[in-house]
N, C-alpha and C positions, 0 to 999 in steps of 0.2 A: 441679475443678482447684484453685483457689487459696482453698479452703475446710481448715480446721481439725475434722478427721475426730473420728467419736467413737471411743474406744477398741471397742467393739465392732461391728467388722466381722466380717460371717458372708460366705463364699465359696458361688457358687452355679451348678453348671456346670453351661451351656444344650447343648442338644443346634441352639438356633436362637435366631440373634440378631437383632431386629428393626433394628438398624443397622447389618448387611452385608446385601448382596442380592445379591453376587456369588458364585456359585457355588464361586469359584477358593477361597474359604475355608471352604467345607464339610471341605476336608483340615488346618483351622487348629486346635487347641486354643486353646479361650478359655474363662476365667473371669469372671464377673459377680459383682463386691462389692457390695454394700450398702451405702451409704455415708450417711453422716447427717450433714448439712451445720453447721456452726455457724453461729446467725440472724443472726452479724454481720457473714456475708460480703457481700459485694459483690454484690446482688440485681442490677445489672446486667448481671452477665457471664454469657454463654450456657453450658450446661454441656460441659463434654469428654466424649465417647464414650467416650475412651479411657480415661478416669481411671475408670470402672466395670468396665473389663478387665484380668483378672492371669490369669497363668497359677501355677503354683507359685512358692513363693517365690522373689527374686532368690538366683542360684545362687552358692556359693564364698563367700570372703570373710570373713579374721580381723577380729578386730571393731576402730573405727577408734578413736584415740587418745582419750585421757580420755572428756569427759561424751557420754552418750546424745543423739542430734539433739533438736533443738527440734520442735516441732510445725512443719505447712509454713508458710510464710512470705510476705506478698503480694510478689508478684514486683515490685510498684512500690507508692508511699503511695496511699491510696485520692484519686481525685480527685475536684475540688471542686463542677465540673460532669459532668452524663454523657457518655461518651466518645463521641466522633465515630465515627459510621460512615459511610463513604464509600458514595454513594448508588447506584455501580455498583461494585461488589465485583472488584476485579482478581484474586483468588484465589479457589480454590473455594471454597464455603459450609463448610467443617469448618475454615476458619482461624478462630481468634476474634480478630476485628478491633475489638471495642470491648474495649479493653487501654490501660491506660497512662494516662498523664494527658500536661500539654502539654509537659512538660519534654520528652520526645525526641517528639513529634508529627513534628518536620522529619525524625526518623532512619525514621519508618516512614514519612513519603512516598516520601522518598528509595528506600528499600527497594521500597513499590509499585511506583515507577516502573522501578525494577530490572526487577522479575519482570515487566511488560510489556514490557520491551523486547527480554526473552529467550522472551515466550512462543511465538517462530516457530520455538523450536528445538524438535527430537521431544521428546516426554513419555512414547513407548511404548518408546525405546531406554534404554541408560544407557551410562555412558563410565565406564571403572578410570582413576584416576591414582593410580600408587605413585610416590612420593620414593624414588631410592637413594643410596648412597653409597659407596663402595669396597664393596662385597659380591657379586662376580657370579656367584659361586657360588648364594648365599642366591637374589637373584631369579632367575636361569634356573629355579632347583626350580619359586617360585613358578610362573611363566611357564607353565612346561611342565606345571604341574598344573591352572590357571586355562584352560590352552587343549586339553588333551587331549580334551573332549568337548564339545560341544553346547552352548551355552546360548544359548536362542533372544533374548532382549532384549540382550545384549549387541553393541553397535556396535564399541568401537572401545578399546583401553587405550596408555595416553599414562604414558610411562618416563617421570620428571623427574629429570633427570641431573643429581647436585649433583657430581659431580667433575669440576671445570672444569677442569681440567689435565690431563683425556685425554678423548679424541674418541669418543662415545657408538657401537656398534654401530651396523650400518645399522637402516633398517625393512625390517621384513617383513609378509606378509598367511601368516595361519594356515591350518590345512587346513577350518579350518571359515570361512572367509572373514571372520574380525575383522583391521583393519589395528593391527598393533602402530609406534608411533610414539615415537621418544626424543627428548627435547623439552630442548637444554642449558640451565641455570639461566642466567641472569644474575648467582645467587652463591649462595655454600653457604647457605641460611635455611630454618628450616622454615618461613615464611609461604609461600616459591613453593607448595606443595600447593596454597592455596587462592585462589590468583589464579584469575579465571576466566575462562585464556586464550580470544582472539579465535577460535580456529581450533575449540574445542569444537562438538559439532554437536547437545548432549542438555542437558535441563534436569536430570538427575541426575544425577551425579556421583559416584561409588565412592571416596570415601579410605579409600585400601588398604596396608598398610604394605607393605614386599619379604618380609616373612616369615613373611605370615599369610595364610591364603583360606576361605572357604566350599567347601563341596561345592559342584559344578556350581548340582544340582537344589538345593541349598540357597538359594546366590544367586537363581536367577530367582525364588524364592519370595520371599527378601527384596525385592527389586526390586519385586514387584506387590505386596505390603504396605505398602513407601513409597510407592507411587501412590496407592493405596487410601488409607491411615489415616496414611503421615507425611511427607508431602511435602514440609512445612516444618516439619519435624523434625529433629535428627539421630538416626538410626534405623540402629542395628548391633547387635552383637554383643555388646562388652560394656561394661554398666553399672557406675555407679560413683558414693559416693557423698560425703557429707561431713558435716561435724559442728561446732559454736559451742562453743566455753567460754563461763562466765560472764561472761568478759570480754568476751563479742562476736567474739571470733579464732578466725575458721572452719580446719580441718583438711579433707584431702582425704583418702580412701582406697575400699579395696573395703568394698564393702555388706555388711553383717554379714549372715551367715547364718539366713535366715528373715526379714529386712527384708521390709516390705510395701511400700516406695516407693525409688526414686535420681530421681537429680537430675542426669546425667550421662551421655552416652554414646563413648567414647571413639573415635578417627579412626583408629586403627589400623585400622579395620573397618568402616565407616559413610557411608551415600547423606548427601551434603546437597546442597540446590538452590542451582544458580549464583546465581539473585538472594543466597543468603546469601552467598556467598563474595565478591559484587560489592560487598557493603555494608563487610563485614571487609575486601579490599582498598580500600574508600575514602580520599578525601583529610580525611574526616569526622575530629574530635580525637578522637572516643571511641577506633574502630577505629585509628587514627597512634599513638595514646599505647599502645594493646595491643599491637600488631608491634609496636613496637621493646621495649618489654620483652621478647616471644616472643625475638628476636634479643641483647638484653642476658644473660638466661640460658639461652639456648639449651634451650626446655623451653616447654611449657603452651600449643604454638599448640590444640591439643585441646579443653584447657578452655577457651580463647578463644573458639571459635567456636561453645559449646554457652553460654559467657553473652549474645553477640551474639546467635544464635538466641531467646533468649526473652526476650531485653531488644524485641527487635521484633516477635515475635507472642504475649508472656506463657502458650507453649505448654513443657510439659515434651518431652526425647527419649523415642523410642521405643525398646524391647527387642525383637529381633526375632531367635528361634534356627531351625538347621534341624533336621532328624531329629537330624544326627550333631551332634557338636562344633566347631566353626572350630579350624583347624588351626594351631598356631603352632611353627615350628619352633626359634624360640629363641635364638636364636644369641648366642656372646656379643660384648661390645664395643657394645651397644647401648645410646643415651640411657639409658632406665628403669635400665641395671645401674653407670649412672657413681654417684662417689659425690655425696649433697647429693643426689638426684634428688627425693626425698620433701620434704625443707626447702622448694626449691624451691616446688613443685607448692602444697604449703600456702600461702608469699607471696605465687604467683599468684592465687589465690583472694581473698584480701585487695583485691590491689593492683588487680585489675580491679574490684571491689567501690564502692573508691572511684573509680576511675577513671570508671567508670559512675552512679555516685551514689546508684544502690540494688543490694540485692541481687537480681538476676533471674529466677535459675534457682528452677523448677517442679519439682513433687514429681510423678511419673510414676505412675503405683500397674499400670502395663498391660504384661504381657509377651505376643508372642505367639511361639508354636515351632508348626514344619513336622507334620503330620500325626494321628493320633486316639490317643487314651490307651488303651492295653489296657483299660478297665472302659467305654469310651463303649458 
């Protein structure tokens, strides 16, 4: 994880990997790097499974504004005593819980206590929340393509209705018995996504945009990947990365073609666990002074909760694709096509940066996609 790799990495794809045991990823492609740690990392911290898995390189992607990224970055300044580990673990053993020094100590109690107080909700279902807004065209497609078949982990998907000035559709229950439920905002904001209303019944959580989806079989696959290997990830579809001038002023954009790391997984498409979204809706100053920026430029709750995520477990997002593509239909009128959207997304980078006090986000080097490579 938060090691400074050597330039030679060799790729080395196992037919069997000694750190899954579950059979459901015998249909996973995974690649094992080599990696060769720099002596001056942080002999304390336990290694990431997942920072030794990639699959091909991260996919798409013009290359992003001026200079080449830096090498990866400790997600916090090395601290000065060894980090506390809590002596009964409230998260599975794959979280790395000796992370961080004492400056935000209180933000990952806080966080544990979270993820205990939700751990009575299912772990084997998950719950879709899509945001809309004037588009009801756009989500019916979605709708009707997310519920045309089967998918067995699926419980329940929760509309969050930001047009307050007209009265959301009824609920209904699907032919595959999932209950669809519209849920009116309290006000147009992108933070509602990731409140993590009272009424949820699942520890995972689908932010799903209205005009994007997985194949059926694709999602339940992602679904048992985030159980598996990212629990406390955000773990989706697509990656994304970013980039420092000399100056120190980070740039956001897509991952240049044949990058071996991101740093980023975007919410158009992506499980995160309630305890995260309980911490980002907190009364805490970190997460108050980030909404209301999200809500000043109407933009970056995305990157928000992908810095919050590894500001409190100093873990990177996962990449997780299925056979096919995730489906985007594109429409126009949307955030990402307003003008300034790119400007934007750059200051948020910054201004959470300092906001939080170091820079958080983790370099991922691990993709996994749905099914075996024509040469396995």
């Amino acid at each position: 994880m938060r090691h400074e790799f050597s330039e030679g990495l060799r790729g080395l794809t196992l037919k069997k990997l000694g750190i899954i045991s579950c059979s459901f990823f015998v249909a996973a492609t995974l690649t094992l790097s080599l990696l060769s740690p720099n002596k001056s990392a942080d002999p304390s911290l336990k290694p990431d499974p997942l920072d030794a898995v990639t699959s091909a390189p991260v996919p798409n992607s013009p290359p992003l504004p001026s200079e080449s990224p830096a090498s990866p970055e400790p997600c916090y300044p090395p601290p000065e005593s060894p980090p506390i580990v809590p002596e009964t673990p409230l998260v599975p053993s794959g979280y790395v819980a000796a992370c961080g020094n004492d400056t935000h100590a209180e933000a990952r109690r806080l966080w544990l206590e979270a993820d205990a107080r939700y751990a009575h909700l299912m772990d084997d279902k998950f719950t879709i929340a899509i945001p809309t807004f004037r588009r009801p065209d756009v989500l019916n497609t979605t709708l009707t393509r997310l519920l045309r078949d089967k998918i067995p982990s699926l419980l329940e998907i929760v509309i969050i209705w930001n047009e307050l000035d007209k009265t959301p559709p009824p609920d209904f229950v699907s032919k595959h018995g999932v209950n669809v439920r519209y849920r009116m905002s309290e006000r147009n904001s992108l933070n509602m996504r990731l409140i993590p209303f009272a009424e949820y019944r699942t520890q995972a959580i689908l932010q799903h945009d209205d005009d994007v989806w997985y194949e059926p079989a694709d999602l339940e696959f992602v679904f048992r990947t985030w159980r598996q290997l990212g629990r406390y990830r955000v773990t989706g579809a697509l990656p994304r990365c970013y980039s420092r001038n000399d100056k120190g002023v980070l740039s956001y954009g897509q991952c240049r073609e044949g990058q071996d790391w991101y740093a980023l997984v975007l919410t158009n498409l992506a499980f995160v666990h309630i305890s995260l979204m309980d911490y980002y809706s907190s009364d805490e100053p970190i997460p108050t002074l980030i909404r209301e920026h999200v809500d000043e430029v109407f933009n970056c709750e995305d990157l928000a909760i992908n810095y919050i995520a590894s500001m409190l477990t100093c873990n990177g997002p996962l990449h997780v694709m299925g056979k096919e593509h995730y489906y985007n239909q594109d429409p126009k009128g949307g955030i990402s096509t307003s003008g300034g959207h790119m400007s934007r997304r750059h200051a948020c980078l910054n201004y959470f940066e300092q906001v939080i006090g170091f820079f958080p986000l983790v370099h991922s080097m691990g993709s996994i996609q749905r099914g075996v490579p024509h040469f396995a």
